[in-house]
C-alpha positions, 0 to 999 in steps of 0.5 A: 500500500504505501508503495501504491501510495509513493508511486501515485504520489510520484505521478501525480508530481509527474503530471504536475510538472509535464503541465507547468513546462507546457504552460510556460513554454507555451506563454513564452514561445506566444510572444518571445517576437512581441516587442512590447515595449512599444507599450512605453511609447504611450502615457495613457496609464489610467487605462491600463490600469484600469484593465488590469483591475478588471482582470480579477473581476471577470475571473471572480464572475466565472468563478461564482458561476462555477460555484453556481453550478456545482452547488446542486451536489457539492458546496464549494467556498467562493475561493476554492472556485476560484483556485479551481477556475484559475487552475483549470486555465493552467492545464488548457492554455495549451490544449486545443480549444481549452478542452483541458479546462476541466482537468484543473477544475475537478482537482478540487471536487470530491471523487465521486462528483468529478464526472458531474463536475466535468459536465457543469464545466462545459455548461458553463462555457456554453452559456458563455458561448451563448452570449457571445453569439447573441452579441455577435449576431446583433453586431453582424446586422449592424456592419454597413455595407463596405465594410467587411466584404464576406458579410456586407450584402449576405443577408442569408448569412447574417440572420443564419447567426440569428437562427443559429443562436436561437436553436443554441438557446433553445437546446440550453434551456430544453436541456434537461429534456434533450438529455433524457434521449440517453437516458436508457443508455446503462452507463454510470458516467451517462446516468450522472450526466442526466442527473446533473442537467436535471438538476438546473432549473430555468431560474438557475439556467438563467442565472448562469446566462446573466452571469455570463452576460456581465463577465462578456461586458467586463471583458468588452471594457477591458479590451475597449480601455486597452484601445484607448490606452494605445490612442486608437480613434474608434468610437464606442459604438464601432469598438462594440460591433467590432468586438462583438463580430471579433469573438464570434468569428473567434467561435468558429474558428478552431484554434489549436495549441500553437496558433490561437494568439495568431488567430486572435491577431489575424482575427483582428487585423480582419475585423478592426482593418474597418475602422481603424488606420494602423492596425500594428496598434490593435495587434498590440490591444490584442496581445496585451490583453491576453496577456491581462486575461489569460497569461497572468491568472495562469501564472496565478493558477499555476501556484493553486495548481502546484499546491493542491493536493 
């Protein structure tokens, strides 16, 4: 048994470190090209500031929404879903679409609710998905025409993001019935599946999407001060359809470990080119702010994610 225990032990310590080396690795090999010190050229520090204060908020809002969800088989404080939710940003930074999320998260759930865990991980990020879409299909109807060439006069394009995301709605708030189509599947890991989605009721499932709309406008200031911060002439009302058209081609296009800062960029240089004249300044807004919302809270997640046992 205590030889049992020693190589667990020592398997877990491995993992830890396989993680850590391609957390950083990963952040580091991102933007070791990125000159940032272009960042000095500009004294709008009130700004960016600002942004970086906003940080912990938005990982807060994402962890009450984590503590919402699980609280129907496991009561979690407000701080351990947030070491949780920082942790499991440490173990997908570097995965495909941030799948490895839940890997982090689970570590602080007991071991019989890790697979109910695991799917109110992914429930949270739909309702995520959710606003994200609602927003951006809303942005899309607004673009004049000129302005973005694929999508100006495609009428048949921009109400198929409308219906899109009202199918997607419909299927989150239905999902308790939907997911009883799996119901006489004799699988544990399935049955847990549909006793968990069963558990949300429409107040909770609501909850969750307010949650999400609030974290998607604290994300949306935070990327508009960094705009202004580097002096970038775009008025409100252009910086919220443009953002809102920017995260939603970010949803349909597969990022995988080695190129999601480079989608992100070339992302932006596509959508902001409309508006805005030196777009190296947007590839910079961009970049900073992932370092702001991602690379900092997983520096953060990698010390709860080292020391929890």
């Amino acid at each position: 048994m205590i030889i049992k225990l020693k190589n667990n032990k020592i398997l877990v310590n491995s993992f830890k470190v396989i993680v850590l080396i391609a957390a950083y690795g990963y952040m580091y090999i991102k933007f070791k090209d990125i000159e940032f010190k272009v960042i000095f050229e500009f004294n709008n520090y009130l700004y960016l500031f600002l942004a970086l204060l906003l940080m912990p908020l938005n990982w807060l809002i994402e962890s009450r929404k984590w503590q919402l969800l699980i609280s129907n088989f496991e009561i979690i404080s407000i701080y351990t879903s947030f070491k949780a939710v920082l942790s499991g940003l440490t173990t997908s930074i570097f995965t495909p679409n941030r799948v490895g999320e839940f890997v982090g998260r689970i570590m602080y759930i007991s071991s019989e609710n890790r697979v109910k865990a695991t799917f109110s991980t992914i429930l949270g990020s739909y309702s995520q998905i959710l606003i994200t879409l609602i927003i951006g299909s809303f942005s899309v109807l607004f673009i004049k025409q000129g302005n973005i060439c694929f999508i100006d006069n495609n009428i048949y394009l921009k109400w198929s993001f409308l219906v899109f995301t009202f199918l997607l709605i419909t299927l989150f708030f239905s999902l308790s019935k939907f997911i009883f189509i799996f119901n006489k599947m004799n699988n544990k890991y399935i049955r847990s599946i549909i006793s968990t989605a069963s558990g949300y009721s429409s107040f909770d499932l609501v909850k969750l999407m307010f949650l999400s709309l609030i974290r998607y406008f604290v994300f949306y200031t935070q990327f508009y001060l960094l705009l202004q911060f580097f002096s970038i002439d775009i008025s409100i009302f252009e910086s919220f359809i443009t953002i809102g058209i920017f995260y939603l081609f970010l949803m349909f296009i597969p990022t995988f470990v080695i190129s999601e800062p480079g989608v992100r960029i070339s992302t932006s240089i596509l959508v902001f080119s409309v508006f805005v004249e030196d777009v190296s300044l947007v590839v910079y807004t961009v970049s900073l702010l992932w370092i702001i919302n991602i690379v900092l809270p997983t520096i953060i997640g990698s010390v709860f994610f080292v020391r929890q046992k």
